[in-house]
N, C-alpha and C positions, 0 to 999 in steps of 0.2 A: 650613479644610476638609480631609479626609481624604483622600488622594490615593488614586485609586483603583487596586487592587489587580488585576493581570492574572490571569484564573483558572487560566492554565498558568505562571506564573512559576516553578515550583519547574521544572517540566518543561525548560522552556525556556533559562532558567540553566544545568540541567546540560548542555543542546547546547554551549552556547558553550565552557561550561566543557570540554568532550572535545572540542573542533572546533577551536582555534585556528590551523589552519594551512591551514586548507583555504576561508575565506574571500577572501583574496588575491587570486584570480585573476578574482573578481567581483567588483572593485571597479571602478567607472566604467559597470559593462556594462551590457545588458539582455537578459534574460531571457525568451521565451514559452513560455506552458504552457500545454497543455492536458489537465485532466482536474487543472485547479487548485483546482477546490474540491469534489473529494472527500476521502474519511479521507487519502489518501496525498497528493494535492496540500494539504489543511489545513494539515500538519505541515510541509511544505514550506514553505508562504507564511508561516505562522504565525513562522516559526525565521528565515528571510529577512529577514521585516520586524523580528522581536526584533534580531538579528545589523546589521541597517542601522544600526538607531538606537545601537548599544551601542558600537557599532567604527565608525561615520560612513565606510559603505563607497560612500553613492551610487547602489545598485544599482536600477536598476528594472525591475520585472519586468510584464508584460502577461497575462494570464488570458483564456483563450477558455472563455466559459460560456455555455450557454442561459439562466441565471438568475443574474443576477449581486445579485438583490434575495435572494433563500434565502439566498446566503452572506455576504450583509451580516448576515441574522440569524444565522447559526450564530457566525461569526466576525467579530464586529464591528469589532475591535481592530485584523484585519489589512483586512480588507475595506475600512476607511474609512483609510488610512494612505493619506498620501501617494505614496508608492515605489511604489502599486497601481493599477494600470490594466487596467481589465474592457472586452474585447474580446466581443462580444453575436454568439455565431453558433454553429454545427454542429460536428462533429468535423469531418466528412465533407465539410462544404461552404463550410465557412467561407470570407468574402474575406479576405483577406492583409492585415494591419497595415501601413503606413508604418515604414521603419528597418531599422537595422542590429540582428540579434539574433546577437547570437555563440553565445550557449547556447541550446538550445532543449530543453526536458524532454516527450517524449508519454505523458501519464499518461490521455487519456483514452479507457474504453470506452463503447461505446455502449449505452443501458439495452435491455433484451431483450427483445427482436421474435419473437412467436411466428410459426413456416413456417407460409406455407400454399402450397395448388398452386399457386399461383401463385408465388410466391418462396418456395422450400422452405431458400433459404440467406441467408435476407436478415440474420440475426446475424453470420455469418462475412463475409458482403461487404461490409455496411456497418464493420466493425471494420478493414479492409481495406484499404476505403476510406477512411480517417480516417487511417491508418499514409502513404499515398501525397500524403495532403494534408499532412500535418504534415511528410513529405520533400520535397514539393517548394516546401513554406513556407522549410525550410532552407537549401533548394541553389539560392535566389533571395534573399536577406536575409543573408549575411555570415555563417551560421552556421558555425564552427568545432569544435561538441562540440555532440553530438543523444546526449540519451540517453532512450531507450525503458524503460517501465515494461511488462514484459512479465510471466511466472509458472511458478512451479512446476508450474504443468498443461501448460505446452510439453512436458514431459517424460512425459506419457502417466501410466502406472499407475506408478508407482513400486514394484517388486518386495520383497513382503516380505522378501527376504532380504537386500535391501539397507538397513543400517542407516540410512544417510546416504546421499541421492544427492549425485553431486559434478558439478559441471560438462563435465567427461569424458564422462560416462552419452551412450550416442545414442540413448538412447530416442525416442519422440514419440509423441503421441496416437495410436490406431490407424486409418487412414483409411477404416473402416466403423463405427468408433463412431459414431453418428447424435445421442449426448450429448451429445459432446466440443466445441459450434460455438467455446468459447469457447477452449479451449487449442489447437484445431486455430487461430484466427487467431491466436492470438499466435504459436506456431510459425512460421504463413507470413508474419507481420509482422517476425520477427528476420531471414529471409531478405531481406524488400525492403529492411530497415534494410543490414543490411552490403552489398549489392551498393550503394544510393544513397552511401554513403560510399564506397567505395572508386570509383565511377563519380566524384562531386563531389567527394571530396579532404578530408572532416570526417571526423572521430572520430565513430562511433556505437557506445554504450555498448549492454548490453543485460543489464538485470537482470531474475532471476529473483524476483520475488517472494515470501513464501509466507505464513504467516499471522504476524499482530499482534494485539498488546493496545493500549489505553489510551484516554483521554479521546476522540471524536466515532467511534468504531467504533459502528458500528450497533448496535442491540440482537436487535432486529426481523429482522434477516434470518439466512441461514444461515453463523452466524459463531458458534461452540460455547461460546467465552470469552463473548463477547457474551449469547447467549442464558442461558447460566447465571448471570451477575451480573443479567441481567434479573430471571430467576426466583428472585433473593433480595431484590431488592427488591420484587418482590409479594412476599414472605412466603413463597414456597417453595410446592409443592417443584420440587427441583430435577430435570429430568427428562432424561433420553437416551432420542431415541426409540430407538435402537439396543441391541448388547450392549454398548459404552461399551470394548470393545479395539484401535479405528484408534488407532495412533499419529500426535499431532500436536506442534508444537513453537512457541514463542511469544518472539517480540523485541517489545520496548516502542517504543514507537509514537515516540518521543524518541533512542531508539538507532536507527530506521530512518533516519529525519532526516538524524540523524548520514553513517550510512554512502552516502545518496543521497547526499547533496552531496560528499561525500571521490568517488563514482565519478564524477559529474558532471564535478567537475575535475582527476582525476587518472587516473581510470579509462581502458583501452584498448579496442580495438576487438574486444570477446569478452565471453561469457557471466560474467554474477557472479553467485552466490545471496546473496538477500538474507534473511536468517532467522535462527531459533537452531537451532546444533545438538544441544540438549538435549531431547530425545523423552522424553513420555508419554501413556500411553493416556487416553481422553474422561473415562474412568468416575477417573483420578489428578486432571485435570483439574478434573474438578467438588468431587472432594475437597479440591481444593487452594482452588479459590474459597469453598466452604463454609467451612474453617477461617481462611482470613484474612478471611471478613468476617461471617456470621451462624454462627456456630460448630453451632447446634443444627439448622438449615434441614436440612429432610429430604432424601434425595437417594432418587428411584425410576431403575429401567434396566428397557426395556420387554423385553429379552429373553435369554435367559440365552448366553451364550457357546458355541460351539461346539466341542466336544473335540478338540484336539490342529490346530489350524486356526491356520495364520500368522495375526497382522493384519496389515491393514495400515496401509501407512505414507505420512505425507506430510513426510517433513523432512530437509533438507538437509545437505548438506554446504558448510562457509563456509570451508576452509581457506586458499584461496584467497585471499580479502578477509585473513583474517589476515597470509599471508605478505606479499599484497604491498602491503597498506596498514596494518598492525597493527594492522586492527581485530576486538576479540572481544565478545561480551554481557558487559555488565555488573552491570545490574539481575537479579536473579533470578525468577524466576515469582512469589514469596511477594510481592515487594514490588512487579511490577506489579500485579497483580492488587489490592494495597491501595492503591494509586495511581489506578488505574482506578474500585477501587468508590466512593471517598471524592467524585472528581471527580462520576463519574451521579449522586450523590445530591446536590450542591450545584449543577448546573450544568446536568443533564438536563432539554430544557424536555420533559415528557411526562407525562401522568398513567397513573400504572402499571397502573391498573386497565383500562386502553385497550389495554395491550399483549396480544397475542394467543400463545399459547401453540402454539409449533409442532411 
């Protein structure tokens, strides 16, 4: 019989293949996470459990999920592995696991709660509150290195003239923006993170996120790479509802991986952007997905550009991670994006004609 074939193996191989040195320090240990089985927690467990079995590290890690049955089905492979244990609870309210966790990763938000008069902040408090539980989950269980899965929208509007922001910038959300609940809590979650660390005596990482490509990225929601490989797989076209001139920037979902676990265990107590800092605009973007994968797919932009108008911008500066872990992008947009498409079409359980055009 034919042994069967892991659907991210090419992906996954090349982690290990760039990571060899930053496995070490998780060996024997255990790990809790939360916010482990969405896109960014996937790629985490998924690389974890590859990296256990390949290098016999021992590590096992715990997953706080409300549905621990969804991501048996997305990710089988890692979900049913041994090394894996699903903890059934809240961000916000969870009880505490039994054990020593020296690492603990907080990747999860909470899905979004429309205000009403009655709780007009109930997005930013419950997010809040989940940052206070996963601390004091820490600074009661032996944890030694807490790193917080935070974002690029800590950083407020990103100034077109800034080409790259860099961890320096002191910008932050504006605190009458009534948009923002989401980057206003991460903001005020780096803050409880570094006071609880330096109050309890752990490392608390604190990465900036900002956008990715690859294998289980949504299609469906507002994520631009996503949506336009959608719209070549219905057949096109391919649409911006906008003029298609924000600059955005894309690391491969296998290079994130990477560079999480290097900050996890060697990262200090400070701001890291996690991203590429190769910027283009929506309207390059979609050109770029059209020719690496349905070459003829038509592409529409609902509105024409505005004369002599910045765009703007969402994309980092990573020089930082360069200097002081020598890490840079490797893969280039042409060949995630051909990575990404080949994967939704062998692996995507969805019927495309189901997907809704947004």
């Amino acid at each position: 019989m034919k042994a069967e074939t892991h659907p991210l193996q090419q992906d996954l191989d090349f982690i290990l293949e760039h990571s060899a040195d930053i496995w070490a320090p998780l060996r024997n240990q255990q790990i809790f996470i939360t916010g482990g089985t969405g896109f960014i927690g996937t790629w985490l467990v998924e690389s974890l459990v590859w990296a256990n079995d390949r290098l016999d590290l021992n590590t096992r890690a715990v997953l706080l999920t409300r549905n621990p049955e969804a991501f048996r089905r997305k990710a089988p492979h890692a979900a049913n592995h041994p090394s894996i244990q699903f903890h059934r609870g809240e961000a916000a309210t969870f009880d505490f696991p039994d054990g020593e966790f020296p690492f603990v990763i907080h990747g999860a938000t909470e899905p979004h709660i429309p205000s009403t008069p009655e709780e007009p902040t109930a997005n930013f408090d419950l997010d809040l509150r989940a940052t206070h539980r996963a601390l004091d989950f820490a600074r009661t269980h032996g944890t030694r290195r807490f790193l917080f899965t935070s974002s690029g929208k800590a950083y407020g509007e990103q100034p077109p003239e800034i080409t790259n922001v860099p961890e320096e910038y002191p910008g932050a959300p504006l605190t009458i923006d009534l948009k923002s609940p989401y980057g206003q809590a991460k903001h005020a979650s780096e803050f409880v993170c570094a006071m609880y660390g330096r109050q309890f005596g752990f490392t608390t990482v604190l990465t900036r996120l900002f956008a990715f490509s690859g294998p289980h990225l949504p299609l469906d929601l507002n994520f631009a790479i996503g949506n336009f490989v959608r719209d070549v797989l219905k057949g096109g076209p391919v649409r911006i509802e906008a003029d298609g001139t924000p600059y955005r920037s894309y690391l491969y979902a296998a290079e994130m991986a990477i560079w999480m676990w290097t900050l996890l265990t060697r990262g200090e107590s400070r701001i890291y952007n996690v991203g590429s800092g190769e910027g283009l605009s929506i309207a390059e973007l979609a050109r770029a997905v059209v020719e690496n994968t349905v070459p003829e797919t038509r592409i529409e932009i609902a509105r024409t550009p505005i004369a002599g108008a910045l765009p703007s911008r969402y994309v980092p500066a990573v020089d930082r991670v360069r200097k002081e872990f020598g890490l840079r992008q490797i893969l280039p947009l042409d060949e995630q994006i051909r990575r990404m498409y080949a994967w939704h079409q062998q692996h995507s359980a969805f019927d495309a004609r189901e997907l809704s055009v947004k």
